[in-house]
C-alpha positions in Angstrom: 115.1 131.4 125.3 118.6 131.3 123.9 118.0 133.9 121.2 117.1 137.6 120.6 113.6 139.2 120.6 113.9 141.4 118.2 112.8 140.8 115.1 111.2 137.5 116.3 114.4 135.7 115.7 113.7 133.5 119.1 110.1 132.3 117.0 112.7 130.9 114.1 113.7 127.6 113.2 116.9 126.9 115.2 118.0 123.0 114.7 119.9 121.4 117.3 123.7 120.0 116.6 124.1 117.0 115.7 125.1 115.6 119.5 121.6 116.7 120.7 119.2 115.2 118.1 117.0 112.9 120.1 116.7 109.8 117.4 113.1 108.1 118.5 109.6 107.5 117.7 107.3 109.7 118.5 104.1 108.2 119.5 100.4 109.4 119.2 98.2 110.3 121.9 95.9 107.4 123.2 93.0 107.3 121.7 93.8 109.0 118.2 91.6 108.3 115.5 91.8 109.0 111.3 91.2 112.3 110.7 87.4 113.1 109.3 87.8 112.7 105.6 87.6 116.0 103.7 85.6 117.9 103.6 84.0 117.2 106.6 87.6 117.8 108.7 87.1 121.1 107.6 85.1 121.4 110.3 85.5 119.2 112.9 88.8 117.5 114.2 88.8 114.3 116.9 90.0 116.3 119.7 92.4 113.3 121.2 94.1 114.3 117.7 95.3 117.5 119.2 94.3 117.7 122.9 94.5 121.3 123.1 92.3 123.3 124.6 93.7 126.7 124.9 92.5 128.5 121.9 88.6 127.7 122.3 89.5 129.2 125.7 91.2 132.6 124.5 89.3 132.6 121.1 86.0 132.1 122.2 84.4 135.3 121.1 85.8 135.1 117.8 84.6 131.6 116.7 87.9 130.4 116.1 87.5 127.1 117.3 84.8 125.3 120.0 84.9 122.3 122.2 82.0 120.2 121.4 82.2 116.4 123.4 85.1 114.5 121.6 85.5 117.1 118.8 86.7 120.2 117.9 84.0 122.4 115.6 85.5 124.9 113.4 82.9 127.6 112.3 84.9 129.5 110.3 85.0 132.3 112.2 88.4 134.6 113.4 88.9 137.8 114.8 88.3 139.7 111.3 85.7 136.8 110.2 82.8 137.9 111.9 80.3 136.6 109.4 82.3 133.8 108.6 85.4 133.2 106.4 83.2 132.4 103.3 81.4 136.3 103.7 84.5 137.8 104.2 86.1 135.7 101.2 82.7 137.2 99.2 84.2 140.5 100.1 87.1 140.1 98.6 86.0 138.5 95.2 84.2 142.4 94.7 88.1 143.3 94.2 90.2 140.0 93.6 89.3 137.9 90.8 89.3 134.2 92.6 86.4 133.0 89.9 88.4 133.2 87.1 91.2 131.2 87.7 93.8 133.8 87.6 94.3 133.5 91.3 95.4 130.9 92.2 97.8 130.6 95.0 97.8 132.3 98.5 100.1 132.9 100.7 98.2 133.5 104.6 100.6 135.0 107.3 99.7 134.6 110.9 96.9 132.6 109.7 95.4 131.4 113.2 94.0 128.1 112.4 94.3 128.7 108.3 89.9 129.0 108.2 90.6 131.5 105.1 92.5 128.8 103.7 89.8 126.2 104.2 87.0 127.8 102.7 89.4 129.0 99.6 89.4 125.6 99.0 86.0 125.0 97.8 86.4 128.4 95.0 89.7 125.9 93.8 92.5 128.5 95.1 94.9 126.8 97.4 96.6 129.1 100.0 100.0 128.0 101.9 99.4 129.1 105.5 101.4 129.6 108.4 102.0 131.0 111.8 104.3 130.5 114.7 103.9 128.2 117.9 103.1 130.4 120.2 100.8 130.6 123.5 97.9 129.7 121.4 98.2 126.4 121.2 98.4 124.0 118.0 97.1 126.8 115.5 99.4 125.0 112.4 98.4 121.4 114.2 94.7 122.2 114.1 95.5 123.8 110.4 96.5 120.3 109.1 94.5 118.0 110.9 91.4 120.1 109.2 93.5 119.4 106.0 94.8 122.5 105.2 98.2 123.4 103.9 100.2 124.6 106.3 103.5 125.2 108.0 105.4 126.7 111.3 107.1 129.8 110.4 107.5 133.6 111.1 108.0 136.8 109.4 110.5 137.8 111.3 114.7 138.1 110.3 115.2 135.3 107.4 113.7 134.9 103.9 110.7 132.9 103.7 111.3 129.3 101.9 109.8 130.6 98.6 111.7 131.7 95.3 110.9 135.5 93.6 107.3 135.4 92.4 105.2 132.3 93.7 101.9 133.9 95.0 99.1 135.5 93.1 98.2 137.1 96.6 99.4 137.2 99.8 97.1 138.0 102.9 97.5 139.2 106.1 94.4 139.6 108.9 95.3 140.5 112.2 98.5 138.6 111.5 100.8 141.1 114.4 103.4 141.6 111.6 104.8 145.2 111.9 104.3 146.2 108.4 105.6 149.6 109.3 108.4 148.8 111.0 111.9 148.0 110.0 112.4 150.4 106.7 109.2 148.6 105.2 111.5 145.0 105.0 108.4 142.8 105.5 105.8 144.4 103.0 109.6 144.2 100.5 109.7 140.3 101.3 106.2 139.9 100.2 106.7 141.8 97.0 109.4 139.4 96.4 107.0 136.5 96.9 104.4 138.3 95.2 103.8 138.2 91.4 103.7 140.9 88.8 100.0 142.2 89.4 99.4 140.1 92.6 97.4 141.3 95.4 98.4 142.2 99.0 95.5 142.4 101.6 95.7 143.9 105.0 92.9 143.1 107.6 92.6 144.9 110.6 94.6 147.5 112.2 95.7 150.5 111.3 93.2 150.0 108.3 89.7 152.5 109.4 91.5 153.7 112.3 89.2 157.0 112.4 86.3 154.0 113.4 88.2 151.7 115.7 90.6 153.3 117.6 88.8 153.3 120.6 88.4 149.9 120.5 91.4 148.6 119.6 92.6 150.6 122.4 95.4 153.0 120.3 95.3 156.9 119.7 94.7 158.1 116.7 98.2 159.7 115.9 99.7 156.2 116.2 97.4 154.5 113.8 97.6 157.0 111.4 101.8 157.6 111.3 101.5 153.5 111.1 98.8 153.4 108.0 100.8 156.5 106.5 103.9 154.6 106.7 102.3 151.4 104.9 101.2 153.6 102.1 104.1 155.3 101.7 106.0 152.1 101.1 103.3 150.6 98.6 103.6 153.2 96.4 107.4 152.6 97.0 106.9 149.0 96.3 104.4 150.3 93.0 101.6 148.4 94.6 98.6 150.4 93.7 95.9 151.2 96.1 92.8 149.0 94.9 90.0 149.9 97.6 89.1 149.7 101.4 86.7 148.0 102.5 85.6 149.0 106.1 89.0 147.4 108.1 90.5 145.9 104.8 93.3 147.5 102.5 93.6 145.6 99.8 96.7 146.7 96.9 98.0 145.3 93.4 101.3 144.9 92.4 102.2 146.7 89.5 102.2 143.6 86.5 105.2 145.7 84.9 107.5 146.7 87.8 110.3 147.8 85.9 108.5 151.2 85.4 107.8 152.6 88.8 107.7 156.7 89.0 107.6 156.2 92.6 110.3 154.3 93.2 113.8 156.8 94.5 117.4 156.5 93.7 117.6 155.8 97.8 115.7 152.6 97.8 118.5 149.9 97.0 117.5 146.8 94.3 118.6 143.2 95.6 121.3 141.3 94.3 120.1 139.0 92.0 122.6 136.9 91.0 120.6 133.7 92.9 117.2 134.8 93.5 115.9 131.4 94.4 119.1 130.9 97.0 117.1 132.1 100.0 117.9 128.8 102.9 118.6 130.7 105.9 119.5 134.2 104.3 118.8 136.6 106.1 116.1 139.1 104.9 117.0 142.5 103.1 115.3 146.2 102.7 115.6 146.1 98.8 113.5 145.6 95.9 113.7 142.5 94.5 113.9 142.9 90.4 111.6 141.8 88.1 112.2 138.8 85.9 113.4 140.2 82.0 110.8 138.7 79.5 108.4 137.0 81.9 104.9 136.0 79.9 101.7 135.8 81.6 101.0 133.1 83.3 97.4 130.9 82.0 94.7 131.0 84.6 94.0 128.1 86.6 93.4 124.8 86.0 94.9 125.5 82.4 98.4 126.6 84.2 98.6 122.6 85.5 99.5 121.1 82.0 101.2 124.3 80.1 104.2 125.3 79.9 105.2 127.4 83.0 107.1 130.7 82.2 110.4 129.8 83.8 110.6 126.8 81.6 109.5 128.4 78.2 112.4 131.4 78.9 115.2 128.9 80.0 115.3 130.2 83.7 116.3 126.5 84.7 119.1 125.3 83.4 118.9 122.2 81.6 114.9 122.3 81.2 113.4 122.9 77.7 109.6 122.6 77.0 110.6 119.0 75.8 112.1 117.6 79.2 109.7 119.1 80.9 106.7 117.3 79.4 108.5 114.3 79.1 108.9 114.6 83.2 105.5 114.6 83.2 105.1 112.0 81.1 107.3 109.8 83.4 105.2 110.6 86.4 101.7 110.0 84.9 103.1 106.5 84.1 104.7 105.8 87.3 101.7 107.4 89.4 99.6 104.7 87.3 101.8 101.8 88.4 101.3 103.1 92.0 97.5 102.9 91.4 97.7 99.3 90.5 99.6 98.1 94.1 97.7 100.8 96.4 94.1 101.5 95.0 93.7 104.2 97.5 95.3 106.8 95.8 92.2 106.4 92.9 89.9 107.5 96.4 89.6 110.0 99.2 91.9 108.3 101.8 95.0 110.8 101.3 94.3 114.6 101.8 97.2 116.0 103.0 100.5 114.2 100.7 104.2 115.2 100.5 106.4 114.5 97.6 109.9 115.1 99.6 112.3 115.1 96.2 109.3 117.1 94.2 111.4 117.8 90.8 109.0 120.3 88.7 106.0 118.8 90.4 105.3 116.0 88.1 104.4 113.7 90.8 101.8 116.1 92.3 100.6 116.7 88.7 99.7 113.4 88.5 98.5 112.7 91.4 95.7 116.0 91.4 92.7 116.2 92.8 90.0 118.6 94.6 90.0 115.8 97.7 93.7 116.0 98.2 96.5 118.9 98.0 100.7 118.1 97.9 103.2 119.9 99.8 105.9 119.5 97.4 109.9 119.8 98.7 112.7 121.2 96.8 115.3 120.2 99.0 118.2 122.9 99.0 120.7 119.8 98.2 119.0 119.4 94.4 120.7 119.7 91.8 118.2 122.1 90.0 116.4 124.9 92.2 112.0 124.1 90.6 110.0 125.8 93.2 109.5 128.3 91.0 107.8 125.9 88.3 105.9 124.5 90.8 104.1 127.3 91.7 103.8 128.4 88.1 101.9 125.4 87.7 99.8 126.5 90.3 100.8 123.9 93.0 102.2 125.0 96.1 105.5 124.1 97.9 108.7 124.5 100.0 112.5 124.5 100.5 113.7 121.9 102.7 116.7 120.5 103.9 115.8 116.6 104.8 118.9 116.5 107.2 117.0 119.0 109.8 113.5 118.8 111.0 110.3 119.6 108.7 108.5 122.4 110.0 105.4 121.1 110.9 104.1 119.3 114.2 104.1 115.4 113.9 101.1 113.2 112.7 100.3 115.7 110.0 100.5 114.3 106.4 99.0 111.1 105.1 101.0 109.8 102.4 104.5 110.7 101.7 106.6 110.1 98.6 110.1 110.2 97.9 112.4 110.0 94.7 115.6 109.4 95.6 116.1 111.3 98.3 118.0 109.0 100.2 120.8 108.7 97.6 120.6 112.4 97.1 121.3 112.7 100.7 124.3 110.0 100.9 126.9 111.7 102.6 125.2 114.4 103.8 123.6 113.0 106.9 121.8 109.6 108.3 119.1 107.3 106.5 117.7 106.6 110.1 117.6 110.6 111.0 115.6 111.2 107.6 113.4 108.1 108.2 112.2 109.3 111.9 111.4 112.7 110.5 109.0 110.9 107.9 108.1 108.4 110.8 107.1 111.8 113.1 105.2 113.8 110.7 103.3 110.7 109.3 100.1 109.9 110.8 99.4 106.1 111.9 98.4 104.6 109.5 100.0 106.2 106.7 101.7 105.7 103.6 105.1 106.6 102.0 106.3 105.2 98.8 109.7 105.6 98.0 111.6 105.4 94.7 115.4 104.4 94.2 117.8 101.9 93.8 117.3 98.2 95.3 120.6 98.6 97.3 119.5 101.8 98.8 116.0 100.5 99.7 116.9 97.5 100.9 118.9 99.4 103.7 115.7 101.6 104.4 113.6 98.3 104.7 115.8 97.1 107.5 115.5 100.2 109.5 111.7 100.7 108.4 111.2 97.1 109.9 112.2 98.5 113.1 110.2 101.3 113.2 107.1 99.2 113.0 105.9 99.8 109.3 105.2 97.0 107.2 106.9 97.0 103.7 106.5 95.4 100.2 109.1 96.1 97.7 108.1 96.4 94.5 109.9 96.2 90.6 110.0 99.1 88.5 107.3 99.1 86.0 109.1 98.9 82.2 111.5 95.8 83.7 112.8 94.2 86.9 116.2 93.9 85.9 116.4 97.7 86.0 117.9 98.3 89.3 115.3 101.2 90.4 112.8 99.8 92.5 109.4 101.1 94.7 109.3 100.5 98.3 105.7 100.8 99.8 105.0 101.2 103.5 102.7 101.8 105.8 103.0 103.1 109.9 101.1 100.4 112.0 99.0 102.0 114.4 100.1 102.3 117.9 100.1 105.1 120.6 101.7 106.1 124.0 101.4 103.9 126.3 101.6 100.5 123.9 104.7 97.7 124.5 104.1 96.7 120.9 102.3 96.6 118.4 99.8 93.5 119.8 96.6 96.0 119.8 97.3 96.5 116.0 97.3 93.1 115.3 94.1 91.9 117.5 92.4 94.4 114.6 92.4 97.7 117.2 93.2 99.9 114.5 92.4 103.5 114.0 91.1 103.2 110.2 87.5 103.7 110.2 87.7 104.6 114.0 87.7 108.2 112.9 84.2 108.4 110.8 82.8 105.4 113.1 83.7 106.8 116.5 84.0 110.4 115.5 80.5 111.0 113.7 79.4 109.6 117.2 81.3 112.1 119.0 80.2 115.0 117.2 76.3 114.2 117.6 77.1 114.0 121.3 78.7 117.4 121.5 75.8 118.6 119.2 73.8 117.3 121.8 75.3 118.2 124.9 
């Protein structure tokens, strides 16, 4: 309530000062259970998970979300889904090319609770959704505990957490954004995002405005000034009109924006001395300028294991085609070791995974799979700013800084991994604040695995031993004398309500609860 309206600035992150950080655990809800594993949480969620109730309330006629018993059901319907998500998705593979690999990634604003996402998932395209919390309840919580990627966040005055050029299509469907508005600075934020010959679609208003004004309840002079204004700044932008589809626009970005006829002297280009330095700046109406000498990127998964762009044309200082796969190298051998002490990373128990420290994504490389996805962290204190590679790789990720609060709601990853981040962070700000983050957005259960020195881990095990997660250090895997070591954990099980952990240890935990308890629950609703 402290902050301005316009331009949604009150939705935005706003950390509190240090004084007011609360430093505590933050327990589940009694009852919780382990999430369905995927891809049945697609569909259905425990609904002592996320006890909200709201949205199958407001959203009923839309087949968003419905109360069934002990579960949520998710049809994958939404306000422009009537069919479904996967119909409307089979609309727009007429126009976008999702079968042939050369989308890849997705970037879904105002994405409700991220269904387009889900059912991308299945055609091997990964989107990164998000929306704000607003009165609709839980739309990011329900996101993730479906196992989606996903994140809290707002178009509204700063830049969002994504270097120049990451998505191969960004999509908006009744998302509220006022695309028209502002001297077209949010449609110029998404071209910034947006890579040479990406697509943009639109769903919903003002697109077919002569057919639904009436019932979306505006005249026709207003929807047509606000689709006029769209299209002016497209062909500003050089996106180029592709097709409509009854209520969806869907444009291309030019692949070679440097030559844009209908670009004018008027419309300013962004400074781009640090492209990728975008923490907390504030957005801009300019165009950001394309990269000099970009190739093409290699359609998915070939993109994974090449050579991404930035590296091969020196963009990051320091990184040659040789580092780079020898990174990779390193990771495939330490992801091997950590196969050998936790034999659950060979199976389907960890769907939704952070790497915290991500580097150029080597851990998440490693790690692939169709059954799990990473949300891999650049955190603004690197040295070396590789979001960029990461997302030509065809992974997704974020910026973060680890001495604020993740933007996500707690209990919403299953495994988290960290190089080094603690002695990256030394100095900056406290172990134990960084450690009840992980502790908040980890669900019981869950794993992290940390990599760094002995002294610095052994200063994280003292404070993880409080925090009720059990530990096992473990040596590196070329030598034990060399002073980087692995700490494994795991977050004992235990909800509001509980004096200890006594329940945990009588054998009253939550793993197997979820498919055991759960399938029960969801016959039941079927039933009732």
């Amino acid at each position: 309530m402290k902050f301005p309206r316009k331009n949604m600035v009150y939705r935005e992150r706003h950390c509190p000062p240090d004084g007011e950080r609360l430093r505590c655990l933050v327990p589940a809800p009694p009852g919780y259970v382990t999430p369905f594993p995927w891809p049945k949480s697609r569909d259905y969620v425990p609904f002592a998970n996320a006890p909200y109730k709201s949205l199958t309330v407001e959203k009923a006629v839309q087949n968003w979300v419905q109360y069934e018993g002990r579960v949520f059901r998710f049809p994958g319907g939404g306000t422009q889904f009537p069919r479904g998500a996967d119909k409307y998705i089979d609309q727009l593979a007429t126009v976008v090319p999702f079968a042939d690999g050369s989308v890849r990634t997705v970037l879904d604003t105002g994405c409700g609770v991220a269904s387009l996402g889900a059912y991308l998932d299945s055609r091997d395209v990964i989107a990164m959704s998000f929306a704000p919390r607003d009165s609709h309840e839980a739309q990011v919580q329900f996101a993730l505990e479906r196992g989606v990627p996903a994140f809290i966040g707002v178009l509204g005055s700063v830049k969002l957490p994504f270097p120049p050029r990451s998505f191969d299509m960004a999509h908006c469907s009744r998302c509220l954004i006022p695309w028209s508005g502002n001297g077209g600075m949010y449609m110029m934020e998404i071209d910034r995002v947006l890579r040479p010959g990406g697509y943009w679609v639109l769903s919903g208003p003002p697109i077919n405005w002569k057919t639904n004004h009436k019932a979306w309840e505006r005249t026709e002079a207003d929807l047509a000034g606000e689709q006029q204004r769209i299209e002016e700044y497209a062909k500003m932008l050089c996106w180029e009109k592709v097709t409509e589809i009854h209520e969806i626009g869907v444009w291309r970005k030019r692949p070679d924006g440097a030559a844009c006829p209908a670009r004018t002297p008027a419309v300013r280009t962004c400074d781009a001395a640090n492209p990728d330095d975008v923490w907390y700046k504030n957005m801009e109406t300019c165009i950001t300028p394309p990269p000099s000498g970009a190739s093409e990127l290699q359609p998915f998964p070939a993109r994974l294991t090449a050579t991404p762009p930035r590296v091969a044309s020196g963009a990051v200082p320091g990184l040659t085609a040789e580092t780079y796969a020898e990174e990779n190298r390193r990771w495939e051998k330490h992801v091997k070791a950590y196969k050998k002490v936790n034999y659950r990373l060979n199976a389907d128990r960890y769907r939704n995974i952070m790497d915290m420290n991500a580097g150029v994504g080597g851990f998440a490389a490693a790690v692939f799979s169709p059954k799990s996805w990473v949300m891999n962290v650049v955190p603004t204190a690197a040295e070396l700013s590789t979001l960029g590679v990461i997302y030509e790789r065809g992974l997704i990720g974020i910026y973060h800084d680890w001495c604020e609060a993740f933007s996500t709601y707690p209990r919403t990853y299953d495994l988290i991994h960290g190089n080094g981040v603690f002695t990256l962070y030394k100095g900056k700000c406290k172990m134990e604040d960084i450690m009840l983050e992980m502790d908040r957005i980890l669900r019981p259960e869950g794993t992290v695995i940390l990599r760094d020195d002995v002294e610095v881990l052994l200063k994280v095990q003292r404070i993880a031993s409080g925090m009720r997660w059990k530990t096992i250090m473990a040596n590196h895997e070329d030598s034990p004398h060399i002073p980087e070591k692995v700490l494994y954990a795991v977050k004992r099980y235990w909800t509001a309500g509980d004096k200890s952990s006594e329940e945990e240890e009588k054998g009253n935990s939550s793993e197997g609860k979820g498919s055991e308890e759960g399938s029960s629950s969801e016959e039941k609703g079927s039933e009732e």
